[in-house]
Each structure stands twice: as structure tokens, then as C-alpha cells.
C-alpha positions in Angstrom: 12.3 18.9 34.3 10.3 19.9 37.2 11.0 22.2 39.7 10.9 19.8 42.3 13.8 17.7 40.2 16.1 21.2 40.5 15.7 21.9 44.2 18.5 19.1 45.0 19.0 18.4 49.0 22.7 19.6 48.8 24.9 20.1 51.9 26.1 23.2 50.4 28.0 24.4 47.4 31.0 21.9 47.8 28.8 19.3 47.9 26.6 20.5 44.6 30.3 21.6 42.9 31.3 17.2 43.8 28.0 16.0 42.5 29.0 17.8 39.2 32.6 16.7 39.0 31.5 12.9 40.2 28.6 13.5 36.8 31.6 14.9 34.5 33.7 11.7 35.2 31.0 9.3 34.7 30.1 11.0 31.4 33.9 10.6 30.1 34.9 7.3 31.4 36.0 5.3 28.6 36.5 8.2 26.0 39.6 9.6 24.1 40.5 11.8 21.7 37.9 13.9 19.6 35.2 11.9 21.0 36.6 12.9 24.3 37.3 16.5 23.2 33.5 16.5 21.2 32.1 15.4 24.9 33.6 18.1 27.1 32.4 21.0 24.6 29.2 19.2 24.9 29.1 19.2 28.5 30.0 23.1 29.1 27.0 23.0 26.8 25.0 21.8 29.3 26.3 24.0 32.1 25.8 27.1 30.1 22.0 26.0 29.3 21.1 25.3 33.0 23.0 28.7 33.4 20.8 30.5 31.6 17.6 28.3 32.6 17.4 26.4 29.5 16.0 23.0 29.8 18.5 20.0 29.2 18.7 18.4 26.1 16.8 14.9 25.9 20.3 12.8 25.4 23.0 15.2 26.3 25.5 12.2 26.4 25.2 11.2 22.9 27.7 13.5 21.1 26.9 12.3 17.5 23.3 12.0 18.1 23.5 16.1 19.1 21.9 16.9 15.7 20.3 14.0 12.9 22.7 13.1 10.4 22.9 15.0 7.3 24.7 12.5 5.0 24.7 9.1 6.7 26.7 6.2 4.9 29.0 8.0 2.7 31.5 5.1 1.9 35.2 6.0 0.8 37.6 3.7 0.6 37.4 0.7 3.2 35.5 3.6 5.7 32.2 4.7 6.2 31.5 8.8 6.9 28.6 9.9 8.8 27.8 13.6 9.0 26.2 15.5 12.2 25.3 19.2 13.0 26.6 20.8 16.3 25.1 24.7 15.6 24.3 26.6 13.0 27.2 26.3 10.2 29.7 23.4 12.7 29.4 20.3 10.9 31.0 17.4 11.8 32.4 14.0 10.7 32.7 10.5 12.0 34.4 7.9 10.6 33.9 3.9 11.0 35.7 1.1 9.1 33.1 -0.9 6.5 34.7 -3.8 8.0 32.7 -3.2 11.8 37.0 -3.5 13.1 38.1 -1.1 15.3 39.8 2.1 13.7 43.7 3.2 15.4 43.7 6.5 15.5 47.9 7.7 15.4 47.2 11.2 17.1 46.4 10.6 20.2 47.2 7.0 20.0 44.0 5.4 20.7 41.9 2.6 19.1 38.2 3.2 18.8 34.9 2.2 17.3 34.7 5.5 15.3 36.6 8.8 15.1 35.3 12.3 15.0 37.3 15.2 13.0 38.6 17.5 14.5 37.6 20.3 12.0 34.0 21.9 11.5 33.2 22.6 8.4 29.8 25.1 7.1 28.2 22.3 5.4 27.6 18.1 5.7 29.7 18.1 2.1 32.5 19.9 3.4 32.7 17.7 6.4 32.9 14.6 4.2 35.5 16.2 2.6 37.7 16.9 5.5 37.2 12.9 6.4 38.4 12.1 3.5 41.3 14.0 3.6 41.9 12.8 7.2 41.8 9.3 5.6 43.8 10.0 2.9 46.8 11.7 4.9 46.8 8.0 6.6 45.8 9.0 10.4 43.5 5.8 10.4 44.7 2.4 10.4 
């Protein structure tokens, strides 16, 4: 980013703090539950980089793509696990039906392409492990 990109033509801080809400909505329209959740974190990500002068991460808005997969195509059952890396030690699943159908996810209802766990785990083998007990307790339909 330049520094000509930062120095915005803002009426003032109301007008900067509206650019920033009106950016936030954008970046969540059409998103629930742990994708949803996973974007948010993402985004206060973002504001706490610029805070501290950081530059911006080349696709901030891809939450899955944050860090290359570990452990891509794990299949279990009629699902397929992919593994990503938030930080050090935060791993993270997503789960997609083999099938390419849509997954219903019971808490919060929602039906979606893929879902993302809730829990981190220290390792890309632990988080396959937690999506497979997320599977097994039936959560997915």
C-alpha cells in the first residue's frame, strides 16, 4: 500500500468510522455461523495490523485461505476435512460433503457449502480429529 492509498479524503472521523462499518457489512453479507464468527476475528485482525502499521494481508476476506492447508482432502465418512492454520498452534477445520450438496448445520441453523469448527486445536491432526467428532455427534446433515 502506498502512502498516497492511506491518506483517504475523509470529512472527518464519523465519516472514516461509516466507511469502516459500510466495509465490515460488505465483508459479512451472506455469512453465518463459524464462517461468520471465523470472519469477524479475521477482520479485528485487520484493524489491529493497520493499528500498529502493519501492511494488510493480500486476501484478508478469504478466511480459509488465511494460512495453506495442512491436510487437504481428509475423507471420513460421506465428508471431506480440510485443515488451515490461523497463528502459531490455532488450527482449524472445514468440513464439505463428498457429495458437492450443501451441509445443514443444526447450531445455528444454517445450511452452507462448508462448515468451520468451532474449536482450535495445536496441530492439522488434532483438528481433523475434532471434525470428526463434530461429525460423528451428528451436527451435520
Amino acid at each position: 500500500m502506498t502512502s498516497d492509498q492511506v491518506d483517504w479524503d475523509f470529512a472527518g472521523a464519523g465519516d472514516a468510522k461509516a466507511e469502516i462499518a459500510a466495509a465490515v457489512r460488505y465483508l459479512l453479507r451472506d455469512t453465518t455461523g463459524g464462517v461468520r464468527a471465523d470472519l469477524v476475528r479475521e477482520i479485528i485482525g485487520i484493524v489491529r495490523d493497520a493499528a500498529d502499521g502493519l501492511p494488510p494481508d493480500e486476501n484478508p476476506t478469504d478466511v480459509v485461505a488465511v494460512k495453506q492447508p495442512a491436510m487437504s482432502g481428509v475423507t471420513y465418512k460421506a465428508y471431506v476435512i480440510d485443515t488451515f492454520q490461523r497463528d502459531a498452534d490455532r488450527w482449524r477445520a472445514t468440513i464439505r460433503r463428498s457429495d458437492g450438496k450443501k451441509i445443514r448445520v443444526a447450531s445455528p441453523a444454517a445450511v452452507l457449502d462448508q462448515a468451520t469448527i468451532a474449536a482450535e486445536a495445536i496441530s492439522a491432526e488434532k483438528a481433523v480429529e475434532f471434525a470428526k467428532k463434530t461429525i460423528d455427534r451428528g451436527g451435520l446433515i
